[in-house]
C-alpha positions in Angstrom: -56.7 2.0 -24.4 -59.0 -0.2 -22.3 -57.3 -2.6 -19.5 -58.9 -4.9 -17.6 -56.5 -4.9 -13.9 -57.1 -7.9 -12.5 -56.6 -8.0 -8.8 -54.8 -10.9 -7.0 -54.9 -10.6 -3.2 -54.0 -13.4 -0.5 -57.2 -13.9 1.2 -55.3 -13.7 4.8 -54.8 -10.1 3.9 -56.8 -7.0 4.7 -58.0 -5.7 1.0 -59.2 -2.3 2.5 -55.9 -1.7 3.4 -53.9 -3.1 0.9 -56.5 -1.4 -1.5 -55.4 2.0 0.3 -51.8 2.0 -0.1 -51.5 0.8 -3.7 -54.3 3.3 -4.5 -51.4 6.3 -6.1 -50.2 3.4 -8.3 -53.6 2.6 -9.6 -54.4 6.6 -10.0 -51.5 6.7 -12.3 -52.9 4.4 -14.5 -56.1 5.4 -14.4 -55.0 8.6 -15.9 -53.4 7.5 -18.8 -55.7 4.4 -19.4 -59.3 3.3 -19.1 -59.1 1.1 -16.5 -61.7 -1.7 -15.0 -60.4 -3.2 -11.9 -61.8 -6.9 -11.7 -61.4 -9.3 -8.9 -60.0 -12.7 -8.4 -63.9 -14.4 -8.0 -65.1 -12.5 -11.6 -62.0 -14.0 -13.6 -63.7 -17.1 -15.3 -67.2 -14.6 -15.9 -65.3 -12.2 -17.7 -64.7 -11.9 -21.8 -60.9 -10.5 -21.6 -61.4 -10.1 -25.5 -63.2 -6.8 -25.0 -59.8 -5.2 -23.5 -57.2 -4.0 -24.9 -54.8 -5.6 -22.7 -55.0 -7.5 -19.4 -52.6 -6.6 -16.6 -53.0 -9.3 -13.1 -52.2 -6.8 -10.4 -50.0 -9.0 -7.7 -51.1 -7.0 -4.6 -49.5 -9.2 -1.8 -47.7 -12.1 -1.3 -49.3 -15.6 -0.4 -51.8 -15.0 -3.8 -49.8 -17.3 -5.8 -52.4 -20.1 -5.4 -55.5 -17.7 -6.3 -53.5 -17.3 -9.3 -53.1 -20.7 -10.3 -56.3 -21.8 -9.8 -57.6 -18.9 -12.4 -54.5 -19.4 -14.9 -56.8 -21.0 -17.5 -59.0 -17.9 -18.1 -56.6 -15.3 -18.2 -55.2 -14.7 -21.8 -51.6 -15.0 -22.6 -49.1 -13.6 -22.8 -49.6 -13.3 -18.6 -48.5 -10.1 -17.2 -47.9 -9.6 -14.0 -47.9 -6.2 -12.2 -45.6 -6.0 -9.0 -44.8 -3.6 -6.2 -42.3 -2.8 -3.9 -45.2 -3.7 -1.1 -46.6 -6.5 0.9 -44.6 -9.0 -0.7 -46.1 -8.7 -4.1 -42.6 -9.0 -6.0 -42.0 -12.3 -4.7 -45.2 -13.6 -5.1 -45.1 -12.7 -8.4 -41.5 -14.6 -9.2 -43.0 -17.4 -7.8 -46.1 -17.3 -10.5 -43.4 -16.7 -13.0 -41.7 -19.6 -12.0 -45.2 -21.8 -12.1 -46.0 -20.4 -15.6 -42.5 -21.0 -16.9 -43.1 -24.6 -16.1 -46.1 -25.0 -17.6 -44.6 -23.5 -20.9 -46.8 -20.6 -20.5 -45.5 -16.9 -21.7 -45.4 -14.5 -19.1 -43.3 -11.0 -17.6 -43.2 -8.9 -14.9 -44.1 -5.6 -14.8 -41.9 -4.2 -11.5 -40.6 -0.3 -11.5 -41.4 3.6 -11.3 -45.2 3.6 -12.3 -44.2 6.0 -15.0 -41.8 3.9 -16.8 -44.6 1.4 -16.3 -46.9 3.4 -18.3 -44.5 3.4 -21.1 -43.7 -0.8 -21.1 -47.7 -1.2 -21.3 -48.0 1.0 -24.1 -45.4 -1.1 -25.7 -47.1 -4.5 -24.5 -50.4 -3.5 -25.8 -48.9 -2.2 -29.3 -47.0 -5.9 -29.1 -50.6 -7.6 -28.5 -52.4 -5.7 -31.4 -49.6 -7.2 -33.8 -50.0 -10.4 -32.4 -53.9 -10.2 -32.8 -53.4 -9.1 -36.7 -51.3 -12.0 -37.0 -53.4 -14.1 -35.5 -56.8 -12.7 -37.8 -54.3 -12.8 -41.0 -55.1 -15.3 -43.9 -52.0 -16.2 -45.8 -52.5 -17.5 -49.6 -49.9 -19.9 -51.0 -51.0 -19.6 -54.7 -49.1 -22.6 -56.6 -47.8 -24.2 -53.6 -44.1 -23.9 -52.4 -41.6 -24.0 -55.1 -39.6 -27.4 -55.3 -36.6 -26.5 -54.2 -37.8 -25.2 -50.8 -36.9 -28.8 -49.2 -36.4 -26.9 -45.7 -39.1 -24.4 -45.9 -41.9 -26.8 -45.7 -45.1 -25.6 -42.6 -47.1 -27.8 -40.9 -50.5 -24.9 -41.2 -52.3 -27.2 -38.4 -49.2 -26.9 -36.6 -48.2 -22.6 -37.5 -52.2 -22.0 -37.1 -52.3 -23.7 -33.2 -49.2 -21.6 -32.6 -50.2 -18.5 -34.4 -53.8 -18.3 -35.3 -53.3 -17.8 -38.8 -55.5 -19.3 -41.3 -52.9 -21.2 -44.3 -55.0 -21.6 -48.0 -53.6 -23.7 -50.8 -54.8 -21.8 -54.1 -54.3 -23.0 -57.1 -52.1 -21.3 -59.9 -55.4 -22.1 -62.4 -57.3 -18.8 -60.1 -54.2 -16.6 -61.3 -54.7 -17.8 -65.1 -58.7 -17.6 -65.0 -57.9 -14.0 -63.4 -55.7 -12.8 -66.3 -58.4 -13.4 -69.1 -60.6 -10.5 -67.7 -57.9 -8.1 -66.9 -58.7 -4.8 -68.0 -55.6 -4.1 -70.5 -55.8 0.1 -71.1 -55.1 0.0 -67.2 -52.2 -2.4 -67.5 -51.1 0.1 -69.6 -51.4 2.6 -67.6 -49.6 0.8 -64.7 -46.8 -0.4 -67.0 -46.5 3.6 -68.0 -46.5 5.0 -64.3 -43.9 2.7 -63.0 -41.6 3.4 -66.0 -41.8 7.0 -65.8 -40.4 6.5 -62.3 -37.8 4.4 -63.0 -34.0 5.9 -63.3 -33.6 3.8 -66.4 -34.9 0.6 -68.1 -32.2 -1.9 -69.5 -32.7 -5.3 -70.8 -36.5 -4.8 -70.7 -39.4 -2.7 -73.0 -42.8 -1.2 -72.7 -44.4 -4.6 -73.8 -42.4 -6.3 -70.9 -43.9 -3.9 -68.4 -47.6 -4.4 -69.9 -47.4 -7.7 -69.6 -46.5 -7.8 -66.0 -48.9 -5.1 -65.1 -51.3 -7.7 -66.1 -50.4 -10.2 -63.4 -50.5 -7.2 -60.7 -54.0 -6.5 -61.6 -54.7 -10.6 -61.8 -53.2 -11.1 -58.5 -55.6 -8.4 -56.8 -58.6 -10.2 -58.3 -56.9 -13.2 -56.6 -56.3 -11.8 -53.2 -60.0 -10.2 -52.9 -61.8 -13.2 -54.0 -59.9 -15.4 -51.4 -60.1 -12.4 -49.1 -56.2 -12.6 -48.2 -53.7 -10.7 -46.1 -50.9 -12.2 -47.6 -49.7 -14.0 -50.0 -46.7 -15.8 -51.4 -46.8 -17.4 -55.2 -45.0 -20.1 -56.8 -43.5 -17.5 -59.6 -41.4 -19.4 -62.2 -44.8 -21.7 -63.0 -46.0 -18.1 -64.5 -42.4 -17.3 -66.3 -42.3 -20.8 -68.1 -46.4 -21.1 -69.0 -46.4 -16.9 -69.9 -43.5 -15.8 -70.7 -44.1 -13.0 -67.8 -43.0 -12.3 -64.3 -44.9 -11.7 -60.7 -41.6 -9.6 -59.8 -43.3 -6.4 -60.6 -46.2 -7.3 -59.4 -45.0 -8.1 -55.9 -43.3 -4.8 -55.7 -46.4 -2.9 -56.5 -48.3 -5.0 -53.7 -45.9 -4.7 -50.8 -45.8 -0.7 -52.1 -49.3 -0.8 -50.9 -48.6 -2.8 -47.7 -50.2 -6.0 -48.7 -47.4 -8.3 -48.2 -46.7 -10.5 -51.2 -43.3 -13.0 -51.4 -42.1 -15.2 -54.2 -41.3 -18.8 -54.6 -44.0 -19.9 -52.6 -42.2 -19.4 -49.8 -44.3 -19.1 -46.9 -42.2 -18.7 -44.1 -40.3 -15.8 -45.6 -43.8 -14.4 -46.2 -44.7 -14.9 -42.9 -41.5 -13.4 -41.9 -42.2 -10.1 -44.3 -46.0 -9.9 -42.6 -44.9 -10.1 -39.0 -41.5 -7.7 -39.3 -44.0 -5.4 -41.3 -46.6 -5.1 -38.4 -44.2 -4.8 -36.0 -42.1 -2.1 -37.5 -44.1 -0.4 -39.8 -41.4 -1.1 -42.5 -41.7 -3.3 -45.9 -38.7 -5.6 -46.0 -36.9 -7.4 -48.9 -36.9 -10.8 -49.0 -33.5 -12.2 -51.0 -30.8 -15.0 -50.8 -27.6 -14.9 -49.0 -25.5 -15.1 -52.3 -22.3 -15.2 -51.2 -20.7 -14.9 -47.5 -17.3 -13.4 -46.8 -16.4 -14.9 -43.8 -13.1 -13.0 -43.0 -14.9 -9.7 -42.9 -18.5 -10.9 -41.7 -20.2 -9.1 -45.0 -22.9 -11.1 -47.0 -24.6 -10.5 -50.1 -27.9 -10.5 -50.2 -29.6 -10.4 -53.8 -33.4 -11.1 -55.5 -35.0 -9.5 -58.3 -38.2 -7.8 -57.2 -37.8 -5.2 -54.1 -40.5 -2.7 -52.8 -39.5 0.2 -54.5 -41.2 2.8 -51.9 -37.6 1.7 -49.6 -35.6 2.2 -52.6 -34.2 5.5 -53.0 -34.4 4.8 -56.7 -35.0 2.0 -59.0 -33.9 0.2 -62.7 -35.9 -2.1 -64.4 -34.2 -4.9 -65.7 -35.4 -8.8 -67.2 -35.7 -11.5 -64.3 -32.1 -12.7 -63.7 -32.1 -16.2 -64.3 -34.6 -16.6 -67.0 -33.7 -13.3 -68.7 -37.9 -12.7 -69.3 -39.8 -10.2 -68.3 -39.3 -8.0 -65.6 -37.2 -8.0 -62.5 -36.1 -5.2 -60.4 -32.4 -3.6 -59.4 -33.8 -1.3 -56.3 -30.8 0.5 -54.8 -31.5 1.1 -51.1 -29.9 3.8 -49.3 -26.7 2.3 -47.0 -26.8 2.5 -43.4 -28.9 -0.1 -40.7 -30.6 -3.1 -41.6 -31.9 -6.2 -39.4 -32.2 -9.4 -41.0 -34.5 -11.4 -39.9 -36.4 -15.4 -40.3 -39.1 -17.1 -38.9 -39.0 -21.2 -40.0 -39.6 -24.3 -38.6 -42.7 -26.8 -39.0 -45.0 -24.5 -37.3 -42.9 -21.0 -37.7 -41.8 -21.2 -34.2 -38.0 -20.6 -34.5 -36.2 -17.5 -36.1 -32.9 -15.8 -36.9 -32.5 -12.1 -36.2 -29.3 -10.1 -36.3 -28.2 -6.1 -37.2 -26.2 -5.1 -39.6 -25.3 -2.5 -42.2 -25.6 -1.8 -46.3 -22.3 -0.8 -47.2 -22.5 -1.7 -51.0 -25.3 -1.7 -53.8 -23.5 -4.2 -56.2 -24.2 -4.5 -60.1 -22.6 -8.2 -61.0 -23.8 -10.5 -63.7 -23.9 -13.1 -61.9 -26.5 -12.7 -59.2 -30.3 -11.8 -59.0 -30.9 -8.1 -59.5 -31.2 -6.2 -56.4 -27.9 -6.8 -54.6 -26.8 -5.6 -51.5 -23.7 -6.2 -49.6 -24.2 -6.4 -45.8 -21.9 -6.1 -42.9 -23.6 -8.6 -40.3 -21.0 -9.1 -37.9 -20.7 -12.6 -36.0 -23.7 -14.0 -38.7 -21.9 -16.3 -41.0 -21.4 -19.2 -38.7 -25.6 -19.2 -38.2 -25.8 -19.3 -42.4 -23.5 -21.8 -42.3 -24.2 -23.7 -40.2 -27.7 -23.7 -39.0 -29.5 -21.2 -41.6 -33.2 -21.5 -41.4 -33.6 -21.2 -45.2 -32.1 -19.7 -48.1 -34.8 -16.5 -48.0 -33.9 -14.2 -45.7 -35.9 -10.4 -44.8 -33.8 -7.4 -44.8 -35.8 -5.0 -42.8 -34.2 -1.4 -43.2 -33.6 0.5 -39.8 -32.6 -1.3 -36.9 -35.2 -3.7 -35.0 -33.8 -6.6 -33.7 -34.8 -5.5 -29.9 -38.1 -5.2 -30.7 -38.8 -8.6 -32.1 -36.6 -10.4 -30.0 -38.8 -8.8 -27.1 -42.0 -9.6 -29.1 -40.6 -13.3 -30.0 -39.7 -13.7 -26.4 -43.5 -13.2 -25.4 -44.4 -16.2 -27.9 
């Protein structure tokens, strides 16, 4: 990993010196990382893109102007390396303080050299999310469904906060897609995913064909547009084909190209970022019901990636009763759930909890799970950012809320 240390010294200070007793720190790094030490003076020359991460190296107190005045070429999140020497640890509260007001993200790297080391591998891991979230291009293919009312993004606002690109496709690419779609591997598809399947129930082999054929149309979709992810307004394709996408989105996120339903985008952004960041597909559902006395929600929908199932039934699509929906039944134990919403996808909801139950009603989309999510119901109650929530199996809530907090 390359890292560009950027060296912050007051001016009143002797460098040699200063240089020659924070050298042991600096060899420590240098011998886990590929370091290139840059000075205060080279800061606006410099392309900071070409490193893997950039670490300003506080070396002495009275720098906190220097640092101001270079603030603007120095990438953010700012972090800020501080000794027990010279004064450095105040000097770099102070800048902390400066960039706090100026609603800039920073932190403060202060401690044992080698638990350093670990917090900047961490960092940098953080940053190469944040850089594939910032390159992603996100396809809303039919627009948002109607009844998102309170999932609507502002993309000029989400793409200045994020980077993202946000592309409006229309549901005709899908259609156009589907007339060329090679049918013996539709077949095929259909075939595979029922032979792995613990049983089928309301649906057939035709059923599965069918939606096969909107997995391979969708693919056409997302390499023509050249997407990362994308989130489709679904029931436009159940009423005009008498199909669904909830196969097809299963098969996709089983690959690790994040697709959601409804065109819902901020779950999908949701499902792309908690994917990056944890290496794990999540399930986007609906709180269906909440039991407030015991703090246990159910959360149901009817396609799930069946690579976190532990095994899988094919079923129709619950409220339409067409087509194909899936009843995944995940393996109980730790789950974080977890939303990103607002205008520009700046505010989120994320909280740990527990599968205790996976529930077979009736009355609810197929894939149900009941959740123990202790102190949770008063936030879906009262200030839920959504109806679609992620459920991300394993416990990760730490994570983003340390990679959130860098935002």
């Amino acid at each position: 990993m390359k890292i560009a240390l950027v060296s912050i010294l007051s001016e009143t200070h002797n460098e040699q010196r200063i240089n020659k007793t924070l050298k042991p720190k600096i060899k420590i790094l240098e011998q886990k990382f590929e370091l290139e030490q840059i000075s205060a003076d080279e800061i606006p020359f410099t392309d900071f893109s070409e490193y893997d991460m950039t670490i300003n190296f506080i070396k002495s107190g009275g720098s906190e102007d220097i640092f101001a005045e270079n603030v603007e070429y120095l990438p953010q999140p700012v972090y800020l390396l501080a000794t027990e020497l010279h004064n450095s640890l105040p000097a770099a509260l102070e800048i902390l303080s400066f960039l706090n007001a100026e609603d800039i993200s920073g932190k403060i790297l202060h401690g044992e050299m080698e638990d350093l080391i670990i917090e900047i591998e961490e960092l940098a891991a953080y940053k190469k999310v944040r850089d594939e979230i910032a390159d992603a291009r996100f396809g809303i293919i039919g627009k948002p469904s109607d009844w998102l009312i309170g999932s609507q993004v502002d993309y000029e606002h989400a793409a200045h906060h994020w980077g993202s690109e946000f592309v409006d496709i229309e549901l005709e690419q899908l259609y156009q897609a589907l007339e060329n779609v090679d049918s013996a591997k539709a077949k095929r598809i259909a075939a595979d995913f029922l032979e792995n399947a613990a049983k089928i129930v309301e649906s057939n082999e035709a059923d599965l064909v069918e939606a096969s054929k909107i997995y391979l149309a969708l693919k056409e979709v997302i390499t023509k547009n050249d997407l990362d992810v994308i989130t489709i307004r679904c029931f436009d394709i159940v009423k005009k084909l008498d199909t669904t996408g909830c196969l097809a989105l299963s098969l996709l996120n089983n690959e690790g190209l994040v697709a959601g339903c409804e065109g819902d985008l901020p779950a999908a952004f949701t499902m792309f970022l908690a994917y990056q960041l944890t290496g794990v597909m999540p399930f986007m559902a609906n709180p269906a019901a909440i039991d407030k006395k015991n703090d246990e929600i159910l959360f149901a929908h009817c396609t799930v990636a069946t690579d976190i199932s532990e095994e899988y039934i094919i079923r129709s699509h619950y409220e339409t009763g067409i087509g194909v929906g899936i009843q995944g039944i995940l393996e109980k134990g730790p789950v974080t759930i977890f939303k990103i919403g607002g205008a520009g996808l700046e505010q989120y909801f994320v909280a740990e909890g527990e599968i205790i139950e996976n529930l077979d009603s009736a009355n609810a989309c197929r894939t149900q799970l009941k959740i123990s999510l202790p102190q949770s119901s008063d936030y879906f109650l009262n200030d839920s950012i959504g109806n679609h929530h992620l459920i991300v199996p394993g416990y990760h809530a730490d994570k983003i809320n340390e990679f959130l907090g860098m935002e």
